[in-house]
C-alpha positions in Angstrom: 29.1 33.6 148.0 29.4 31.5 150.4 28.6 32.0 154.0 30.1 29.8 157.4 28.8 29.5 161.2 30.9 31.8 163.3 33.8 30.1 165.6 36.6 31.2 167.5 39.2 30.7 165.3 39.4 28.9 161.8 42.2 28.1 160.3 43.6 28.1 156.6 46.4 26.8 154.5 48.3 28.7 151.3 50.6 27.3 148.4 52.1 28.8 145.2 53.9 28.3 141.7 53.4 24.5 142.1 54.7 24.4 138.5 54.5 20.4 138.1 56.0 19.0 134.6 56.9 15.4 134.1 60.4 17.0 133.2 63.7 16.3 135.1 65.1 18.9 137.0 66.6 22.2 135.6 67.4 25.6 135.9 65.2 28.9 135.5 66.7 31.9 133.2 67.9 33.2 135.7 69.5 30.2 137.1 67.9 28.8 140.1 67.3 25.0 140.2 63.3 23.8 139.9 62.4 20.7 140.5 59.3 20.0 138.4 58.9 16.4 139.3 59.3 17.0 143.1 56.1 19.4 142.8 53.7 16.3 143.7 56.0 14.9 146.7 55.5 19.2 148.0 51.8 19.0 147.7 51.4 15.8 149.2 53.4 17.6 152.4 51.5 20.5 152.4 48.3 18.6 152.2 49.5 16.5 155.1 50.7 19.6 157.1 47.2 21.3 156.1 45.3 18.5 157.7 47.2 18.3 160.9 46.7 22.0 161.3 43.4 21.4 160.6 43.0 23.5 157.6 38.9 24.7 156.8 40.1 25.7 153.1 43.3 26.7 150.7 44.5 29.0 148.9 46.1 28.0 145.4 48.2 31.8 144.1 48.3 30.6 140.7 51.2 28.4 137.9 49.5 25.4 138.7 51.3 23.8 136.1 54.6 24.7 134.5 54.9 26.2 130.9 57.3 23.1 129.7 53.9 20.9 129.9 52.7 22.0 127.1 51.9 19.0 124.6 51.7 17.1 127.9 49.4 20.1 129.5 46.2 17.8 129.9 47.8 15.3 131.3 50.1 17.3 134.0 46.8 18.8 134.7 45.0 16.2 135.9 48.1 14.9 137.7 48.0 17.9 139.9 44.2 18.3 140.3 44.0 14.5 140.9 46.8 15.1 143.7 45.1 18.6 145.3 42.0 17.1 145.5 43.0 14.8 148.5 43.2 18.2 150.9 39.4 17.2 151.5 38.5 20.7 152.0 38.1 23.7 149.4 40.6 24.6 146.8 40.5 28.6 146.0 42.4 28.9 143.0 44.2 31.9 141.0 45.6 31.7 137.8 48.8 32.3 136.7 51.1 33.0 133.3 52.0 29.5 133.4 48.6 28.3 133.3 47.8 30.2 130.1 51.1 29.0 128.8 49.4 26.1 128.6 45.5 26.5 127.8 43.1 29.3 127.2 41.9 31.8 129.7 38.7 30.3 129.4 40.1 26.9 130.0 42.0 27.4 132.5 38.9 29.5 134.6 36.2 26.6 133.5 39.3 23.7 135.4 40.1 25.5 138.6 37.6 29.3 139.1 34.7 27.4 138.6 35.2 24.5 141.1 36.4 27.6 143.3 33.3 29.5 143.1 33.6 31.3 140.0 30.4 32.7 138.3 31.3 32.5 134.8 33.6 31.1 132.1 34.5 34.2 130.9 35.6 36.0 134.4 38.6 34.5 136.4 37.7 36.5 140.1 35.6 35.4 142.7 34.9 36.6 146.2 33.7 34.1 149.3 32.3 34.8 152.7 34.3 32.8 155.7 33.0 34.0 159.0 33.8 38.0 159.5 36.5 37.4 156.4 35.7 38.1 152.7 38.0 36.4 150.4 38.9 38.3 147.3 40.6 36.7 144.1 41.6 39.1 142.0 42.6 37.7 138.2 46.2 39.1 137.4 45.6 38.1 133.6 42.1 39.7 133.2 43.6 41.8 130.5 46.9 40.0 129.2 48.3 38.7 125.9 48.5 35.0 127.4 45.3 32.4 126.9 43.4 34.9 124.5 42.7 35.0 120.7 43.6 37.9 119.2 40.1 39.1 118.4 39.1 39.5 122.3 38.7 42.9 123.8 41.2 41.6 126.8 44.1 40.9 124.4 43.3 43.7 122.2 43.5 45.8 125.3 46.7 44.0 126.6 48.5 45.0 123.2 48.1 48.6 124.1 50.0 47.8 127.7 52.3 46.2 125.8 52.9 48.9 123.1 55.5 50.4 125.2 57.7 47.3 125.1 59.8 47.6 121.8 62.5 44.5 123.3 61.8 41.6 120.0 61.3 39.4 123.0 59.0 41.0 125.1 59.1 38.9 128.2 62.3 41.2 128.4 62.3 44.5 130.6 65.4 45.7 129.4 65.6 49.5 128.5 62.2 50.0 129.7 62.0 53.2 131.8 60.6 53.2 135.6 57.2 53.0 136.1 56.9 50.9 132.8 59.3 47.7 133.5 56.3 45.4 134.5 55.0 46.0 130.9 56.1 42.5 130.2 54.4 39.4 128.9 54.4 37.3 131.6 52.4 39.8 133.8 48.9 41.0 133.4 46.1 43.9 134.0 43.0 44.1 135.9 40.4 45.5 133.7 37.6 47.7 133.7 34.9 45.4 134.7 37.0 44.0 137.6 38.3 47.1 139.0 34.6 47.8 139.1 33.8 44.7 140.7 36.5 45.4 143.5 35.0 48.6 144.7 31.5 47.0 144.7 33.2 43.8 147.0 35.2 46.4 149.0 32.3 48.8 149.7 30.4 45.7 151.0 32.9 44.9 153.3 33.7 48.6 154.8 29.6 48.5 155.3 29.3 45.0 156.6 32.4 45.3 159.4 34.4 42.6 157.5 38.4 42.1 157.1 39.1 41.4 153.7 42.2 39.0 152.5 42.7 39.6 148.7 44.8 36.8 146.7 46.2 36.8 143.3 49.0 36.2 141.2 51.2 39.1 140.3 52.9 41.6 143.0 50.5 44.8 143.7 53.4 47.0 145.7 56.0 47.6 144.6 58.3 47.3 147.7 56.8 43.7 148.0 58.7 42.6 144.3 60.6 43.8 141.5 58.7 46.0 139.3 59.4 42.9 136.7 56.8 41.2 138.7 54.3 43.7 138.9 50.8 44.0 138.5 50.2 45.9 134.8 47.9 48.6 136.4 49.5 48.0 139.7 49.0 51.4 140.5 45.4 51.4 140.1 44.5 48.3 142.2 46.6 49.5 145.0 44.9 52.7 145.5 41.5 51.0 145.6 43.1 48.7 148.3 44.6 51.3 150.0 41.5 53.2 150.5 39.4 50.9 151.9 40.3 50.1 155.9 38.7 46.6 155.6 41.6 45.1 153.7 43.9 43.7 156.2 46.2 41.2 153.8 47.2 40.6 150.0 49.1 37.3 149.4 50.9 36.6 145.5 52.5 34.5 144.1 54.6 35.0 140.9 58.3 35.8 142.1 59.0 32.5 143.5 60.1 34.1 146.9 59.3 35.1 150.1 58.3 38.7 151.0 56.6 40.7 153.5 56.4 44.1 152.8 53.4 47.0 154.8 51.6 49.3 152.8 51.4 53.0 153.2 48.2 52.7 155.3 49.1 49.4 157.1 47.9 46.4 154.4 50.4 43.4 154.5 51.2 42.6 151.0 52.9 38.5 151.5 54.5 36.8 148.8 54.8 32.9 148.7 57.7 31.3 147.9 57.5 28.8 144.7 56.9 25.1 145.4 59.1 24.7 141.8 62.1 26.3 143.3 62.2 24.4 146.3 64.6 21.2 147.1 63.2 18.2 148.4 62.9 18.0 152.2 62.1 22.1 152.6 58.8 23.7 152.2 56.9 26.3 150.5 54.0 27.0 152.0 51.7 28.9 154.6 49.7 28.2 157.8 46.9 30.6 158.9 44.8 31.1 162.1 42.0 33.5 162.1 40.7 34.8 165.3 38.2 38.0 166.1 41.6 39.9 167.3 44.2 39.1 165.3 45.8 36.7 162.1 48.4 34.5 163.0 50.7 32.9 159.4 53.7 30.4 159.5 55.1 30.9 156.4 57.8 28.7 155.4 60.4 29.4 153.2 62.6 26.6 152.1 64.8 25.7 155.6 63.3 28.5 157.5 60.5 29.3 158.6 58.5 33.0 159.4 55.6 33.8 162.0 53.6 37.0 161.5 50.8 38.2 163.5 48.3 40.8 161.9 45.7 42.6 164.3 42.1 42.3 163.2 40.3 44.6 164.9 
């Protein structure tokens, strides 16, 4: 972990479901226009935006890449590293199903959860220290059936979640019954090890007086997404959240759209919406200033734009 000099306020930048492809534009599944190309043109913006602001650090929730890249994956990789690396501050990084659409879990943790502060390979969370604020990245696709051989424990594991999804394409939620319809492919599980490493990081912050701000990729309540774009064990993580009164903020990824959504004991779950869904000239990202009393975010959502303020007390 990292540790920073105290200040007033500090200030940081978020951004989601880039999704670059060198691929003209086209249409999801469920028909909303992406604009792979145009991914670049929104980062440079944000970056610019981030500067003025006078961003200390960003958050990155994940589909760094889009799944059409594939035979092109190393390349559009590099293309979009090469471009995030301008912010001149830290990149924290998430992964997301689109990532291990196109390389390994491994891979894809050695490319961006390293750099990020990432203690192994094989583990795709992280925490960092930023003045009284302990930054927790949480891996959506610890235990998942994307970027994993089928002799590792996590896909092995992953199989069993996905046991009670009989659809041939299993990416499909159909028929599922409630409480089971984020038992798709494209979503993931925190495992054992992790949910054990959570507790440890959010003990740590209940004892040391610190507000924690988790980020991942998948939705964690289900108010703040459908339950298509749920966390696996969603259930699970949320009650470790919920019981610990340091955590003051989740932010995802994954459902391309805006969301702000309160928790049972007062967390504010935010969800980003996707740079790859967004037309050129509107934005899709998020501005946050950190004080000792209270978190101020900008959020933008395409033509509009949204200003929260969260108390930290």
């Amino acid at each position: 972990m990292t540790s920073h000099t105290e200040s007033s306020v500090f200030r940081f930048g978020v951004i989601s479901d880039i999704q670059y492809a060198d691929h003209d534009d086209a249409k999801s599944y469920s028909g909303t226009p992406r604009f792979y190309r145009h991914s670049i043109q929104h980062i440079k913006d944000a970056l610019a935006e981030f500067k003025d602001f006078k961003a200390e650090f960003v958050l990155q929730l994940g589909d760094f890449i889009d799944g059409k890249c594939k035979d092109e994956c190393e390349v559009a990789m590099e293309t979009v590293l090469e471009e995030i690396s301008k912010a001149g501050v830290p990149v924290y990084h998430t992964l997301g199903n689109h990532d291990l659409y196109n390389f390994s879990h491994r891979q894809v943790v050695q490319q961006l959860i390293l750099p990020s502060g990432g203690e192994s390979p094989d583990i795709g969370y992280y925490s960092r220290i930023y003045r009284n604020i302990r930054l927790v990245c949480l891996d959506s696709y610890d235990v998942s059936v994307l970027g994993r051989s089928e002799d590792e424990s996590a896909y092995i594991t992953g199989l069993q979640y996905m046991a009670a999804n009989s659809n041939p394409d299993q990416n499909s939620s159909e028929g599922l019954e409630e409480g089971a319809q984020q038992l798709v492919k494209y979503n993931g599980g925190v495992g054992r090890q992790q949910l054990a490493w959570l507790s440890q990081q959010l003990e740590a912050a209940d004892s040391s007086q610190q507000r924690v701000v988790v980020f991942n990729h998948c939705a964690i309540l289900p108010s703040a997404s459908t339950s298509k774009s749920l966390l696996w064990n969603y259930e699970e993580v949320l009650a470790m959240l919920e019981s610990s009164p340091s955590v003051i903020l989740i932010l995802h990824g994954h459902t391309h759209q805006y969301s702000h959504n309160i928790s049972p004991s007062g967390q504010h779950h935010i969800g980003l919406r996707g740079v790859i869904e967004t037309p050129p000239g509107e934005k899709a990202w998020a501005l946050v200033s950190v004080s000792k009393q209270e978190m101020k975010l900008k959020i933008y959502d395409g033509a509009k734009s949204v200003d929260i303020v969260i108390p930290t007390p």
